[in-house]
N, C-alpha and C positions, 0 to 999 in steps of 0.2 A: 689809827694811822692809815693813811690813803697807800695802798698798796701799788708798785709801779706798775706802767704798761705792760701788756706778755710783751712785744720787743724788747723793752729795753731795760726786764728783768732775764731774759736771756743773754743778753749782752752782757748784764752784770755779773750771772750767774758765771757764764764762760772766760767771755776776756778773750781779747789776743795772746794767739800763742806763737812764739818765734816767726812773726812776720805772716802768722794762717790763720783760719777762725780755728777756732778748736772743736764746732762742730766738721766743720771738713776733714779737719786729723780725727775725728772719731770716728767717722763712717768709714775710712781709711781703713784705719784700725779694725774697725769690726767688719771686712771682707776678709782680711788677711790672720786675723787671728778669732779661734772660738771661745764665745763665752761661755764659761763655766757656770754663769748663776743659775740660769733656769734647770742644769741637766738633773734629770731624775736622779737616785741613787744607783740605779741599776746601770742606765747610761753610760753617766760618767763612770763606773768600773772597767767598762768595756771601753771604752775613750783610754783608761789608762792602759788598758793590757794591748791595745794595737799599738801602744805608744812602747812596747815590751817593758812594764812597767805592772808591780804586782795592784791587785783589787785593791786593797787595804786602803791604796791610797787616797781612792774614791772618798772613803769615810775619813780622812784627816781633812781633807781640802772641807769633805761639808762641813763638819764642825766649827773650823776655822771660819767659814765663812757665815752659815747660818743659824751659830751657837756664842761666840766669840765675837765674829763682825768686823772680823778682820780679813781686806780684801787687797791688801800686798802680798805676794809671793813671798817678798822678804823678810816678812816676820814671821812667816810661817817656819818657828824653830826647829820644827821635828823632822820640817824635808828637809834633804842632803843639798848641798849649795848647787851641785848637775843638774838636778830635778826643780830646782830654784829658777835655776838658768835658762833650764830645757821649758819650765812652763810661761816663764817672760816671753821667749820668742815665739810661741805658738799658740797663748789661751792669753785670756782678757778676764777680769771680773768685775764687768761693767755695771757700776748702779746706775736705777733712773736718776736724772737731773732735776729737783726742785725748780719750779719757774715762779712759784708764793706758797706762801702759808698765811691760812687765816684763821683765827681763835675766836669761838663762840663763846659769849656772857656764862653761857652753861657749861663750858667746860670740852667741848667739840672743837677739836682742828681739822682743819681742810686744807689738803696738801691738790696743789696744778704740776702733774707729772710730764716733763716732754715727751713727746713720742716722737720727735722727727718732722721735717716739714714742716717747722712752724706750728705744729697741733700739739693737742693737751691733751691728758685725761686727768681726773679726778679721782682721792682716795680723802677716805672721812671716818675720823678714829673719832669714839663715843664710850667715852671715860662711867663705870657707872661704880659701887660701893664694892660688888665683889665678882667686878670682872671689868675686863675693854675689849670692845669690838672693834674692828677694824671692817670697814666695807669698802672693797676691792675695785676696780673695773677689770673686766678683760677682755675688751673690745674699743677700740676709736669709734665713738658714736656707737647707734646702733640701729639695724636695718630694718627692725621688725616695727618701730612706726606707730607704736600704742600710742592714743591720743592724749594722753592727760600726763605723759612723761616729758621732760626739758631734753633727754638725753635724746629717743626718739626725732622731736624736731629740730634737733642738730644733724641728722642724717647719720652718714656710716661711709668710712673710708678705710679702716684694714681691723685685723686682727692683733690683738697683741702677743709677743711671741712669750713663749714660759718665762724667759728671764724679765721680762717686762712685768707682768705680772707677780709673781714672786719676790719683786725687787722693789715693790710695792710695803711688801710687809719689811723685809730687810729695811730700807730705809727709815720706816714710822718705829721701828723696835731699838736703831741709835740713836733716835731723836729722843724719843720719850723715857723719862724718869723710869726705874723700874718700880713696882709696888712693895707696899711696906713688906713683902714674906721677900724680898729679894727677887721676884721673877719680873719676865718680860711684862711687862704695860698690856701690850695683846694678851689675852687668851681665848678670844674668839677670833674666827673669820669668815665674814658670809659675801659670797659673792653676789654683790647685790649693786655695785657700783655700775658705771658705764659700760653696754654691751648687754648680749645675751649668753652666758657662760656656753652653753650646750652648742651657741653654733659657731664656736674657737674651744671645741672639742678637744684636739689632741693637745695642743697646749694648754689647757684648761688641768686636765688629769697630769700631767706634770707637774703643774704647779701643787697640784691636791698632793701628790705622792711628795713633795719636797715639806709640804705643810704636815703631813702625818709621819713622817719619817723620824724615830727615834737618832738616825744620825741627823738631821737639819732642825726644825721648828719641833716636834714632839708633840702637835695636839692631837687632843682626842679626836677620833672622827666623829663626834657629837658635838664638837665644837668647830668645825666647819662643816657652811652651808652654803650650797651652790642652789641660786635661785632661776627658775626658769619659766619661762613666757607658755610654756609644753608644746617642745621637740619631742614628740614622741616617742621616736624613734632613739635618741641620743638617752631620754629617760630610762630606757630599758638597758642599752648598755652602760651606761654608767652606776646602774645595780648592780651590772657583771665584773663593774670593771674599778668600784673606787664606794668603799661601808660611807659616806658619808649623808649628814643630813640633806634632806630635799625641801625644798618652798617653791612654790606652784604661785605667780600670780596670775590670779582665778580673776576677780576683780566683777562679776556679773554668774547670774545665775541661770541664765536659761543663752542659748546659741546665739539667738537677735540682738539681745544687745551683748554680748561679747565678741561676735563680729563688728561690734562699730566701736569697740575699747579697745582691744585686741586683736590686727588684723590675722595672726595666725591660727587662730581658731576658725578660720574659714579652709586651714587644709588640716588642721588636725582639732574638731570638735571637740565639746567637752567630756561626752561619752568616752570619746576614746582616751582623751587625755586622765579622764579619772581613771580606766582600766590599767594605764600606766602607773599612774601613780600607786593603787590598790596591787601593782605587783613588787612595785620597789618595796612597798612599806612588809610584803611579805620574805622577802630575799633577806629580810633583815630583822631580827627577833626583838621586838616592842620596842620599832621602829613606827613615829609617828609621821605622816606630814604635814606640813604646814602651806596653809592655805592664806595670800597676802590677800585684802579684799581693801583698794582703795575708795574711802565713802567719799561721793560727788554730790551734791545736791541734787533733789527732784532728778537723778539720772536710773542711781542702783542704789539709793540708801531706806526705800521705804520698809514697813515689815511688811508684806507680801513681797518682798525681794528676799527679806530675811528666812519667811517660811520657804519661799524655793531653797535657796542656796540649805536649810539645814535638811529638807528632801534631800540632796545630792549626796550628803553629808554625814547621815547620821549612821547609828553604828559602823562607823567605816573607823578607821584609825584616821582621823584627821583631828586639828586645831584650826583654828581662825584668830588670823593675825587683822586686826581692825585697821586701816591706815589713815587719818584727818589727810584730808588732799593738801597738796603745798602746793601756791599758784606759783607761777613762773609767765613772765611776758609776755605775751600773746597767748596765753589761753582762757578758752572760754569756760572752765568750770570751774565752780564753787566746790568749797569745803563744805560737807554737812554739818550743822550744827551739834553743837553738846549732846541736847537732850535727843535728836534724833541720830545718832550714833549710840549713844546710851538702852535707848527702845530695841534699837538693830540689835544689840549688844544681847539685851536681855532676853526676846526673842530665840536666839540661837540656844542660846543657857536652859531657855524652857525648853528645848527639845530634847538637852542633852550635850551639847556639845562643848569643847571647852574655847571658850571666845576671850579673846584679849585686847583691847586697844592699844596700837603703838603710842608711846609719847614720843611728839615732836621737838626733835632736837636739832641745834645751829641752823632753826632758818634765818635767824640774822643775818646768817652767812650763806646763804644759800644752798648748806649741805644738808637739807631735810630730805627724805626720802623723794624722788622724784624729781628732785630742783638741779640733781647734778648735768651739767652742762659739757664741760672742758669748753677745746676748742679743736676744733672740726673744720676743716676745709676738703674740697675737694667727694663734698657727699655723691652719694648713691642713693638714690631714692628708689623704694620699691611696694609703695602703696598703689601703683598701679592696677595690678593685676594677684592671680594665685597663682601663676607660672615665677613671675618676679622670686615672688616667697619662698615657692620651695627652692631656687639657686642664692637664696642668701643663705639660707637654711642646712645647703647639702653639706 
């Protein structure tokens, strides 16, 4: 089925309301009232006791809202009908707005989330025998400009706030069937969608602590993965500051060509960025990371690329995530073939390491790794320069 315009799947979505759009009553709305989806647990307790309102309460709201998925005040049966009342007129519990959905032959849906202004972001849930992952964005666009990404050449226009993100998983978990043991659909989440997680930081780790939170979502922090381009800086505090797992895409094995794949590697190297990572993976007791390496033809896929990258590599606490490139519209690189991804593959294995090829899924649909787009207006470009970089970055 031919999917509608973004216009006039927004129009559908919303609708007139009493004589407004109902995006203008929403913006409305959310000046005047706060949203409760994104707040941490700790947060939101302190939200309620300025409200002179005991903690406890903190953890009925999350339950209800990110156990339950229930996002009326009104049926929230265990608050008193004042506390009902008192939370109508000053809190919201805004989800994101679906603008399509699209289903892959394999079993992958792709959800186009509003963000405002006309723009999108992208989330892509990937169903497999004894798990579902869910990959996130938590950025509009993204600034950092690596060449071989869709999302990249869609530029970068804001950050998305915790509830935006987190509202991400909330949504894909009412949609989808639960699994035959009765649980949520999800039990992964890797942040790997639109954006670079580390540089929507403080939101980012909000959303992580709503995800690991025995009162919200309850996964393990081995089952979320916040992946990054290496902010170096932001890699070290988020050892300090949130157990979960790390993915590094490396994608090149010596500085020259990772500066022409990855333009932030010309303010934070790979030296440095491995020393970061070899401390997270210490912070954290047989804590692995994981190393995404997309194969591009004749670019980074030969084996003297393989023997560099398993020098960098070896006895360290690392995996190699393998990725077949996914093209997208105007770009210039090739997928490496089978057998030499397979070479590349076995190469690493003989040094020792543990290498895996991703399988590609829903690129029918354009949600393979790297194909994710949304839609993007109003970019920021900052391939110009290493000044640019490090102000998208800070």
């Amino acid at each position: 089925m031919k999917l509608p315009t973004f216009s006039r799947m927004r129009a559908f979505v919303r609708g007139p309301v009493n004589g407004h759009s109902a995006d203008l009553l929403r913006m409305q709305n959310k000046k005047s009232k706060t949203n409760l989806l994104g707040m941490s647990p700790a947060l939101l307790e302190s939200w309620f006791v300025e409200k002179g309102e005991k903690p406890f309460r903190a953890r009925q709201i999350l339950r209800w809202l990110h156990q339950r998925y229930v996002s009326d005040f009104d049926d929230m049966t265990d608050l008193s009908k004042n506390l009902r009342e008192s939370l109508h007129a000053t809190a919201s519990l805004h989800l994101p707005e679906i603008v399509s959905e699209q289903r892959s032959t394999d079993g992958t849906v792709k959800w186009l989330f509003e963000s405002g202004s006309g723009q999108a972001v992208e989330s892509v849930f990937i169903p497999e025998p004894e798990r579902g992952t869910l990959c996130i964005s938590s950025q509009v666009g993204c600034a950092l400009d690596c060449s071989f990404c869709a999302t990249g050449a869609q530029g970068f226009n804001r950050n998305l706030s915790a509830d935006e993100i987190v509202g991400q998983v909330n949504v894909a978990n009412r949609i989808l069937p639960k699994r035959s043991n009765g649980v949520n659909a999800i039990t992964n989440v890797v942040f790997m969608g639109m954006g670079e997680p580390l540089a929507n930081y403080r939101n980012v780790v909000a959303a992580l602590e709503l995800l690991t939170s025995d009162f919200a979502y309850g996964l393990s922090r081995r089952r979320v993965t916040v992946s990054t381009s290496g902010i170096v800086p932001h890699i070290d505090k988020l050892g300090t500051d949130c157990n979960v797992s790390l993915a590094v895409s490396l994608h090149a094995p010596n500085d020259e060509l990772r500066d022409q794949l990855v333009p932030i590697n010309r303010i934070h190297p790979i030296d440095e960025l491995l020393d970061a990572c070899w401390r997270y993976a210490a912070s954290h007791s047989n804590r692995f990371i994981t190393f995404e390496y997309v194969m591009l033809k004749d670019v980074n896929d030969s084996v003297a690329h393989a023997g560099e990258l398993a020098t960098l590599l070896q006895n360290r606490p690392a995996k190699v995530n393998l990725i077949p490139f996914n093209p997208f519209a105007g770009n210039v690189y090739r997928r490496s073939s089978s057998d030499t991804i397979k070479r590349f593959q076995t190469r690493l294995r003989d040094r020792g390491l543990v290498a895996t090829t991703r399988k590609t899924r829903g690129d029918d649909i354009d949600a393979a790794c790297g194909q994710l787009a949304g839609k993007v207006s109003d970019r920021i470009r900052v391939r110009l320069s290493d000044k640019n970089l490090r102000v998208a970055t800070a």
